[in-house]
N, C-alpha and C positions, 0 to 999 in steps of 0.2 A: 456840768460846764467846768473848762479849767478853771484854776484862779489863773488870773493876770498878774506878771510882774511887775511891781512899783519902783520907781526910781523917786530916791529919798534925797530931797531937797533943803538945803537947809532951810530957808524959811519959808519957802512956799507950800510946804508940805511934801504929799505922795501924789507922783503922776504915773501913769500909769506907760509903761515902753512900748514901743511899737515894734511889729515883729521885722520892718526895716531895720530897723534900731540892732534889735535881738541878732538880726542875721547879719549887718555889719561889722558890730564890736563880738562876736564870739566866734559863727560859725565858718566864717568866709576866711579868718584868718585859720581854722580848724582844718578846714577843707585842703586850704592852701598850703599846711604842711604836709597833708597826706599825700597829696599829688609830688610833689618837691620831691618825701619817700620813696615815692614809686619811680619817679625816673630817676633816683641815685640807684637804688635799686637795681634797675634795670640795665646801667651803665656799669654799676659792677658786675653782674652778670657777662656784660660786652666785654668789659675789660680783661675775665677773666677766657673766656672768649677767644680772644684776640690774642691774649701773649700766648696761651697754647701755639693758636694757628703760628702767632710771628717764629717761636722758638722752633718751631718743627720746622718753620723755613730759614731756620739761621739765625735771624734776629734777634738782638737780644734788647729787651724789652723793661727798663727799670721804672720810671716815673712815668703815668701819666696824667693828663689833664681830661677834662671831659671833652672839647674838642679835640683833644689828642686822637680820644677814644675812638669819637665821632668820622675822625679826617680817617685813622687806620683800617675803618671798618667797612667805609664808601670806598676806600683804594681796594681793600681786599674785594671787596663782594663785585668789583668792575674787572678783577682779573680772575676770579672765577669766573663772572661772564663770560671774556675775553675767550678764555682757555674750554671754553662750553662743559663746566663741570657743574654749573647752577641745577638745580634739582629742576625738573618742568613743573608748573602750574599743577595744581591739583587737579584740577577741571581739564586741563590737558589729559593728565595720567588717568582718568576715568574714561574719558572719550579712545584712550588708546586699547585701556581693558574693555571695553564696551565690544569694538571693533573685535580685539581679539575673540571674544567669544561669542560675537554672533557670527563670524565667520566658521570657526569651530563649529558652533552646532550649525550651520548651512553645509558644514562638509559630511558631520552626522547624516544628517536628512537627505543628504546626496548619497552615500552610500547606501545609507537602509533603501532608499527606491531604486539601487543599481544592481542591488541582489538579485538573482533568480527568485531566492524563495518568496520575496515581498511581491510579485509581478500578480498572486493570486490575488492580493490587498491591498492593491492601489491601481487605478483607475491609470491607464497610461498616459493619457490627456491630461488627466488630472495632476500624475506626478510630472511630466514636460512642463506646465504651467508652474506649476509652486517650482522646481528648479530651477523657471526663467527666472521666475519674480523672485526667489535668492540670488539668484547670481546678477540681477541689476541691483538689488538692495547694497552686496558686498562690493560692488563695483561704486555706490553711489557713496558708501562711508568713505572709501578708497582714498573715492576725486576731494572728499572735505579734509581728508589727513593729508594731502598732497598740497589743499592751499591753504590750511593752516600752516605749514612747512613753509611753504612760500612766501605768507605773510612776514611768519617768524625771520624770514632769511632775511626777507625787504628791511625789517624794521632794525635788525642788526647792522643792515648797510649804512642807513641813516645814519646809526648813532654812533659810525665810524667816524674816528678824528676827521680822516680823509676827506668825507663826505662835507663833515658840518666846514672846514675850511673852503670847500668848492661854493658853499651856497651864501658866503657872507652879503652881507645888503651894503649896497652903496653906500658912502659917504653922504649926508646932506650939504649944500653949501653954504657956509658959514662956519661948518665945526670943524672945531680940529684935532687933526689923528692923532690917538695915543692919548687923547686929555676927556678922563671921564668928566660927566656931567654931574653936579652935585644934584644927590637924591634926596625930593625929597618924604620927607619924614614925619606924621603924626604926634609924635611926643616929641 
């Protein structure tokens, strides 16, 4: 068993801490600068990041803040969107090599059964049948990359200035225009 830590009192003697206690006054203020770390860290990284990308674009880049950092990096990564230069999804980019290469080998298996010489080993029924059922299988990946495409286009639409200005919500009555509401706030 461990020993316990005592908390030495002047005259009451030795009490013994409680691991509330323990994880209060030591670990949580511990914890809490290594997290702090990690996102200065991570902002330097950005920041380092970002004056590259600014100066390549002209900009020149002396001081910043962390929101500085912050505001420069949601502006940039919304005009790579803009400009459709964002990298796809991972799980997009797998769904696309996926496609790719099972179409590939259904074009494989299309030719090896369109040979002459295959006709002696393979059942002609049997190769029309696997043929069809490739060619609906590549047909069916097709129609999912066409309305993943579709969705992706919908979802771009939305999040056009255009858009979000066409869909603003009435007014209620009582409030009034241009005068925010104070929020409120927990702490």
């Amino acid at each position: 068993m461990a020993p316990t830590p005592y908390l030495v009192n002047g005259d009451c003697g030795e009490e013994p801490i409680s691991r509330t206690y323990q994880y209060r006054k030591v670990m949580k203020p511990m914890l809490e600068r290594k997290r702090r770390a990690r996102i200065n860290r991570c902002l330097d990284e950005l920041k380092e990041l970002m004056v590259t990308a600014l100066q390549s674009e002209g900009e020149n880049v002396s001081k910043l803040e962390k929101a500085d950092i912050l505001e420069l990096t949601v502006r940039h990564l919304h005009n790579l969107k803009r400009q459709h230069q964002l990298i796809l999804p991972q799980e997009q980019s797998y769904a696309d090599r996926f496609r790719a290469g099972f179409t590939q080998c259904a074009q494989e298996v299309t030719h090896f059964i369109s040979t002459p010489a295959s006709s002696d080993l393979v059942d002609p029924t049997a190769g029309r049948k696997l043929l069809q059922h490739l060619g609906a299988c590549v047909r069916q990946l097709d129609n999912v990359a066409q309305n993943i495409q579709i969705q992706q286009d919908q979802q771009q639409i939305r999040q056009s200035p255009h858009f979000r200005n066409s869909l603003t919500p009435p007014v209620s009555p009582g409030c009034e225009v241009g005068k925010p509401e104070p929020m409120w706030r927990p702490w």
